[in-house]
C-alpha positions in Angstrom: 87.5 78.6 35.1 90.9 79.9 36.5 93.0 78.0 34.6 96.0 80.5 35.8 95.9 78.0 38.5 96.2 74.7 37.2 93.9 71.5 35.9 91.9 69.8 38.3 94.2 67.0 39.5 92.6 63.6 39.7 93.6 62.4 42.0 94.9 65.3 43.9 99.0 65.0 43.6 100.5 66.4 47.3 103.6 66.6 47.5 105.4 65.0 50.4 103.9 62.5 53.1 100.7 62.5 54.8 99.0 65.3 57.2 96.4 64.6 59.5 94.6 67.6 61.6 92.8 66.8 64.3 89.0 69.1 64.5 85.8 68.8 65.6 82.2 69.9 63.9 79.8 72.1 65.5 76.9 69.6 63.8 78.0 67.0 66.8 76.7 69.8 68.8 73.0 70.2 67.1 70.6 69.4 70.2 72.8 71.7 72.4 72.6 74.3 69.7 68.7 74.6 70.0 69.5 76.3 73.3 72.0 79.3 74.0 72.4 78.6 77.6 73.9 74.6 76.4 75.9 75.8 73.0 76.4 79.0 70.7 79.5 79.0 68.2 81.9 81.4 70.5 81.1 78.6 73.3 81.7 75.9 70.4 85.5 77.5 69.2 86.3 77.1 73.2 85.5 74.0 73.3 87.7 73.1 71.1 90.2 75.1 72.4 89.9 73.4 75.5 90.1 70.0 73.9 93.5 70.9 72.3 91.9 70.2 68.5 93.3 71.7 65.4 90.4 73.2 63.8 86.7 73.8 64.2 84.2 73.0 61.9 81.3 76.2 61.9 78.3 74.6 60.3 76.6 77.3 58.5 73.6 76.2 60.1 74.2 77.3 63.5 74.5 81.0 62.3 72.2 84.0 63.0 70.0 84.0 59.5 72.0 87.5 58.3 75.4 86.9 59.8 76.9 90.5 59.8 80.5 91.2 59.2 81.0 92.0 62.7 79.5 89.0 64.0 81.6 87.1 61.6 85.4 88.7 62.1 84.3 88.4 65.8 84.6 84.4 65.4 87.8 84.7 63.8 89.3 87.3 66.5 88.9 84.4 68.8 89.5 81.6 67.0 93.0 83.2 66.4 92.8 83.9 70.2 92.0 80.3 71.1 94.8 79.2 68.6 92.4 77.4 66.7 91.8 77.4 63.0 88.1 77.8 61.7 88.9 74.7 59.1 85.9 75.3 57.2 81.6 76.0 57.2 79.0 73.9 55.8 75.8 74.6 53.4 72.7 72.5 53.1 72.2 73.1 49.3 70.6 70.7 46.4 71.6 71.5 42.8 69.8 68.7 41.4 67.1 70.7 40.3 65.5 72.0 36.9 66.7 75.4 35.8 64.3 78.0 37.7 63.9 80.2 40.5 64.5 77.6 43.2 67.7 76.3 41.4 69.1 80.3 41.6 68.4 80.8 44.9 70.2 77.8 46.1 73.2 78.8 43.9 73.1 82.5 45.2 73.3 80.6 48.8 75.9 78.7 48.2 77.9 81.9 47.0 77.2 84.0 49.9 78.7 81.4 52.3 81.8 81.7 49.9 81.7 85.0 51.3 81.1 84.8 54.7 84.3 82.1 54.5 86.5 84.3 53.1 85.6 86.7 55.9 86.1 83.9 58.5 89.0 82.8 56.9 87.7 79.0 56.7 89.3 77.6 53.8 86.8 74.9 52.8 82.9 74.6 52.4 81.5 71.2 52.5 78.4 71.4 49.6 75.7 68.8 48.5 74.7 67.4 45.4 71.1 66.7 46.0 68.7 64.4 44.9 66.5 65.1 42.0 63.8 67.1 42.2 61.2 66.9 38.8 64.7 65.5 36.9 65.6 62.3 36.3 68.5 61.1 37.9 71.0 61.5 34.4 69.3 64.8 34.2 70.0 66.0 38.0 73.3 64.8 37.9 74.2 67.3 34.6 72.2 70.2 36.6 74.9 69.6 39.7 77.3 70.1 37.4 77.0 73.3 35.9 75.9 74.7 39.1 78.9 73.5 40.6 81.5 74.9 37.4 79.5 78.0 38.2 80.2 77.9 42.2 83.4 76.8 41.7 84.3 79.3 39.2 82.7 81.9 42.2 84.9 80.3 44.9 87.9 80.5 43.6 88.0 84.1 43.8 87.8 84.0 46.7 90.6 81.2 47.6 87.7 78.8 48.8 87.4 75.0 48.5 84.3 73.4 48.0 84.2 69.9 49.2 81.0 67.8 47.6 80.1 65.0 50.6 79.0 61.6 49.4 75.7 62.1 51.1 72.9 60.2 49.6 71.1 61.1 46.1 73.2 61.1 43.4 76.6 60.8 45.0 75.3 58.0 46.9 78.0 55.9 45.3 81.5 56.3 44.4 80.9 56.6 40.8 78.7 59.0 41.5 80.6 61.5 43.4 83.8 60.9 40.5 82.0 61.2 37.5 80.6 64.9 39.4 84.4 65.8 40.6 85.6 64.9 37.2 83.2 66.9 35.0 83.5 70.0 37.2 87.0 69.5 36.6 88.4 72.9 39.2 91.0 73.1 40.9 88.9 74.5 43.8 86.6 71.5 44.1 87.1 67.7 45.8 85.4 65.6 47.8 84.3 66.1 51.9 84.6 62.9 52.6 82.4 61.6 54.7 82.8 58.3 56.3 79.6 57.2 57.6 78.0 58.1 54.7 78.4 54.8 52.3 76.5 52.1 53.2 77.7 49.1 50.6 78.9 45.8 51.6 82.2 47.7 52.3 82.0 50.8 52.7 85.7 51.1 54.0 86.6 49.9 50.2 84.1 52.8 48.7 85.5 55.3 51.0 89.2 54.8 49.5 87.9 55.0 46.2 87.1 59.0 47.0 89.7 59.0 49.6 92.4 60.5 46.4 90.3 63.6 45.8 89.2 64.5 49.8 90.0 68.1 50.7 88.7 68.0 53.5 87.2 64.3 56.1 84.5 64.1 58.4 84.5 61.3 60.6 82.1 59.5 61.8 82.2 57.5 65.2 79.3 54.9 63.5 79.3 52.7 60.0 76.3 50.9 58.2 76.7 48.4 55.6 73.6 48.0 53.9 70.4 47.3 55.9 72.8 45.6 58.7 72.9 47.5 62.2 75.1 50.2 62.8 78.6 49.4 63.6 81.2 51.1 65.5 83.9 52.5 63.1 87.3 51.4 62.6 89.1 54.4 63.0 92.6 53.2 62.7 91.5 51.3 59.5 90.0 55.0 58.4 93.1 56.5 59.1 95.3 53.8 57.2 92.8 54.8 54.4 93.6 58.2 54.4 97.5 57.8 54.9 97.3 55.4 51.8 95.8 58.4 49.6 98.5 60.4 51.0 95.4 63.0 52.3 97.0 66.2 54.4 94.6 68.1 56.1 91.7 68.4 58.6 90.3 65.1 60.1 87.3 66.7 61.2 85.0 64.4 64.2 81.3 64.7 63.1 79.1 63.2 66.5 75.7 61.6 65.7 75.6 58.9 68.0 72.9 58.9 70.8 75.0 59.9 73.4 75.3 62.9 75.7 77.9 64.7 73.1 79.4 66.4 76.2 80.4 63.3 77.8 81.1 61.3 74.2 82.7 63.7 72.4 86.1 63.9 74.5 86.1 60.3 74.4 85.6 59.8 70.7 88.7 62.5 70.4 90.7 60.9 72.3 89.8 57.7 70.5 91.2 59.7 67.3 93.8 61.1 68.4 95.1 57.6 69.5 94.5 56.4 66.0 96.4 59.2 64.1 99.3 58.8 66.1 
């Protein structure tokens, strides 16, 4: 671990007052992406450009399969251009899995999109736990674990955060995703908070539970509490949360509503923008 650093902070102790970035996510974008002529990442970065956002969010997903190095410092030539900041990339990974060839490969994955970050210059990747896969729960839980010491160990090298997303399996509750960001205990791990992603009887009060160790927020424009209907979110109520954990950084739009995300989109932004002012 690179203890020349520092201790993993719990929660994470920033100094001064809160810091909310404005970005967008290229997954709001993942019909359009099935089709060049609709949506390719050099299009996406201009879109936000032309929205007047902060940062965009390059989901790793939307990638050629080998992303060269050209192709790569090409996306951060005109981000830079666009006066945008490429605020982070995402991998679809599960580390709760036994010890094996399968488990490896997704741990090699995970470290080569440390790389290409660092070659983007995206500070942050937003990671999964998993669910269990021939473990029991317990046992997939202590598997994440060590894969993510060893990531995180990786990452840092490299000046990368990794951001674990309360997204179902075994962070599919708060004490989930702390008892993970605990053991890892790096100070180049936290949590992506995601806020559509907890589905309790309040998810607003789970959300601020995690809210202290975010390094990076997705927000949703939708909520779900339990087996109830979708709701629209609160988004000043998010933002209170996030002002209350004294969170600085990227407040990142993730679109998965049924709308046209051309037309939706602007209007969900300016929706947030409202709401961090």
């Amino acid at each position: 671990m690179l203890s020349s650093i520092g201790q993993a902070m719990e929660p994470l102790n920033r100094a001064g007052k809160p810091r909310l970035r404005i970005g967008l996510a290229a997954y709001s974008f993942r019909e359009q992406f099935k089709d060049p002529a609709l949506m390719t990442l050099p299009k996406f970065i201009d879109l936000c450009a032309d929205q007047g956002l902060d940062g965009a969010e390059l989901t790793s997903y939307y990638f050629p399969k080998e992303p060269t190095v050209e192709f790569l410092l090409s996306l951060k030539r005109q981000a830079h251009l666009r006066g945008v900041s490429i605020s982070g990339t995402s991998v679809g990974n599960n580390f709760a899995l036994p010890d094996g060839a399968e488990r490896d490969k997704e741990i090699a994955s995970v470290k080569q999109w440390i790389d290409h970050a660092a070659i983007l210059g995206a500070p942050h990747i937003r990671v999964f736990a998993g669910a269990p896969k021939g473990l029991s729960a317990a046992a997939g839980v202590q598997q994440a674990i060590k894969a993510f010491q060893e990531t995180c160990a990786y990452a840092g090298t490299k000046g990368i955060f990794l951001g674990l997303e309360n997204h179902g399996g075994v962070v599919a509750k708060p004490e989930g995703m702390l008892e993970i960001i605990k053991a890892v205990d790096s100070p180049w791990f936290g949590v992506n908070l995601d806020s559509g992603n907890f589905h309790g009887d309040d998810p607003y009060a789970e959300l601020a539970q995690i809210a202290p160790y975010a390094v990076n927020v997705q927000i949703k424009v939708e909520m779900k509490r339990g087996s109830n209907p979708a709701e629209p979110a609160d988004l000043p109520r998010l933002v209170k949360l996030l002002r209350d954990a004294n969170y600085q950084g990227f407040v990142t739009l993730e679109y998965e509503a049924k709308e046209d995300p051309f037309t939706a989109v602007p209007a969900w932004l300016g929706k947030l923008k409202t709401a961090l002012q």
